[in-house]
N, C-alpha and C positions, 0 to 999 in steps of 0.2 A: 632343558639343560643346554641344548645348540643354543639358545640366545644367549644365554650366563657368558657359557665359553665364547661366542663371537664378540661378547660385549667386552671381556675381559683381555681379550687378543685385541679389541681397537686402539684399547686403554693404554693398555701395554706399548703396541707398537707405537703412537702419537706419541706416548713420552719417551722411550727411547729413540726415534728416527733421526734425530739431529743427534746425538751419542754416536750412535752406532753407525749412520752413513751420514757424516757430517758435509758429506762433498755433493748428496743428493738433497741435503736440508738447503745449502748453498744455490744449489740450481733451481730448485723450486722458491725460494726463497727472492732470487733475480728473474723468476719467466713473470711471477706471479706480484712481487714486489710485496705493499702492505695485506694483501689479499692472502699472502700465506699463511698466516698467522690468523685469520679469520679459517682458512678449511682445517688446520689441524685444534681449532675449538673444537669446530663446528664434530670431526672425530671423536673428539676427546666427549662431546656432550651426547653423541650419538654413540658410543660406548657406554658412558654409564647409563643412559635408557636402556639399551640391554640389557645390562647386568643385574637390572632393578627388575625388567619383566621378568626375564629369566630367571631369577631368585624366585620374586613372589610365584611365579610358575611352574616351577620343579617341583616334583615329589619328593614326601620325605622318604629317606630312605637310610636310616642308621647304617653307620659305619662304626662309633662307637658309643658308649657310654660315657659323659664330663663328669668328671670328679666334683661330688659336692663341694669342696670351698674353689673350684672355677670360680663361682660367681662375685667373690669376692677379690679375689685376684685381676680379673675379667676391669671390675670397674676404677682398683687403684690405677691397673694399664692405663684405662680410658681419660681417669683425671691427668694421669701426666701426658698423655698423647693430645688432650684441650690443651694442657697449659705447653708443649716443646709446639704447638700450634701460634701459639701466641709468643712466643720467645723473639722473633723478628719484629714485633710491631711492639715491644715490652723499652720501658727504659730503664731495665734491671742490669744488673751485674752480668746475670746467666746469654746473654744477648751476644756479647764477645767470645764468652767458653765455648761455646755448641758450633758443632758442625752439623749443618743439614738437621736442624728441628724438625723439620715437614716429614719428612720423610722418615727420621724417627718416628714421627708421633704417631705417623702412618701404622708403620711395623709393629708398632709395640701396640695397635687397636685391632690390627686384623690378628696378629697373635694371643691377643686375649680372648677374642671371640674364639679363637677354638678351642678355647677351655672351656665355652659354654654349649656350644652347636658340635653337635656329632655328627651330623648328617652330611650324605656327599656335596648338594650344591652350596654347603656353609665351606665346608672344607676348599671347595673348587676358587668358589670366590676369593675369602680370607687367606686361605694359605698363597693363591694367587697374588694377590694385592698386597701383601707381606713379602714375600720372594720378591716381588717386581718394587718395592722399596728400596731392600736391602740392593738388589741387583742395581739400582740406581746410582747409592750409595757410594758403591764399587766401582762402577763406572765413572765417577765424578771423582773420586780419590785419583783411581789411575789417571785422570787428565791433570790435578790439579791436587795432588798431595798434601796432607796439612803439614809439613814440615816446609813446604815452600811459603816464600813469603809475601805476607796477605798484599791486598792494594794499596793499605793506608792501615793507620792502626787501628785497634778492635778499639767500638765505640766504649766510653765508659758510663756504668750505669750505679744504680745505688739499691741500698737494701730497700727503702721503699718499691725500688721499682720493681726487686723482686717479690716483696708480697703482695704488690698490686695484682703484678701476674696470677699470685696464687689465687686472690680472690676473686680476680676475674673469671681465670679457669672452675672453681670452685663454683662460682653465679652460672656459667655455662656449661657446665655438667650437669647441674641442676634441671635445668631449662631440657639437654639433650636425653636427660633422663626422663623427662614428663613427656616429650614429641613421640619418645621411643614408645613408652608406653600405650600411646593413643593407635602408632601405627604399626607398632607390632606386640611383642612378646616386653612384658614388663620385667624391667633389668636388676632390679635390686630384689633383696630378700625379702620377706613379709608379702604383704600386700599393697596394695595400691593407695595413691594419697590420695583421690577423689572416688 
C-alpha cells in the first residue's frame, strides 16, 4: 500500500506543481530549461510504476460489497471516458462543446471502477485519480473560466466526425476490454471470448 500511495502522491503532485506553484514551475523551468519537462515525465512515469506495483501488491481487503449492475454501469463509464479521450484528436462537432475531455474521461473511469472494486487499494487508487481529475478541473476553471473568451474560435466539426469518434471509441474499448482480460480480472459480464 506505501508504494500505491507514494506512486499516487508523485502523480498527483507532477501534475499539479505548475497550477499550484506556478512561480516554482517558472524557476525550475529557467535553471533547468528543455530538461524540465523531461524530470517531471520522468515523475509522472515513476509514479505510475508505483501505483502499478503497489496495486498488483496490496492485499485485498474489502471495504465493501459492488452492487451487481456496477458492472454494467462501470463499462458505459469506460466507453465514454475512450471516446471524451479521443474528443481533442476527433473532427466531430463534440470537439468544440467539451471542456477538459481528458480529464473527464479520467473521472468518469476511476469512478466507474468503484462500482466494481470494493477493496481499499482500488478505492485508494480510483478514488484518488478521480478527485485528482476533478481537482484539476477546478483548478484550470479558476485560472481560465469557460465564460472567458477562447483564443480563436471553437474548431468546427461534423456529424461524421462525430460517429467516427464513436467507432473509434467503440474498436478501443473492444481492444481495452481483451488486454484487461489477459491482465487482470475480466470486465464484462458472462465469460471470456477466448
Amino acid at each position: 500500500m506505501t508504494l500505491l500511495v507514494a506512486g499516487l502522491g508523485l502523480w498527483i503532485a507532477a501534475h499539479l506543481f505548475g497550477r499550484l506553484a506556478p512561480g516554482a514551475r517558472a524557476g525550475l523551468a529557467a535553471g533547468l530549461g528543455p530538461a524540465a519537462r523531461g524530470l517531471v515525465a520522468a515523475v509522472i512515469l515513476a509514479g505510475l510504476a508505483l501505483m502499478v506495483a503497489g496495486y498488483r501488491g496490496a492485499a485485498t481487503v474489502a471495504l465493501y460489497a459492488p452492487p451487481g449492475w456496477g458492472i454494467h454501469l462501470n463499462n458505459l463509464l469506460l466507453l465514454a471516458a475512450v471516446a471524451l479521450f479521443g474528443v481533442g484528436h476527433s473532427q466531430g462537432r463534440l470537439r468544440g462543446r467539451l471542456r477538459h475531455p481528458m480529464l473527464t474521461g479520467t473521472a468518469l473511469w476511476a469512478f466507474g471502477h468503484l462500482l466494481v472494486r470494493g477493496d481499499v487499494a482500488s478505492v485508494v487508487l480510483f478514488l484518488g485519480l478521480g478527485l485528482w481529475a476533478l481537482a484539476a478541473i477546478l483548478l484550470i476553471e479558476a485560472r481560465a473560466p469557460a465564460a472567458a473568451p477562447a483564443a480563436g474560435p471553437a474548431p468546427r466539426g461534423s456529424l461524421a466526425g462525430d460517429l467516427g469518434l464513436l467507432a473509434g471509441a467503440v474498436a478501443l474499448f473492444l481492444v481495452i476490454v481483451t488486454l484487461h482480460g489477459w491482465l487482470g480480472p475480466w470486465p464484462l459480464p458472462g465469460g471470456r471470448w477466448w
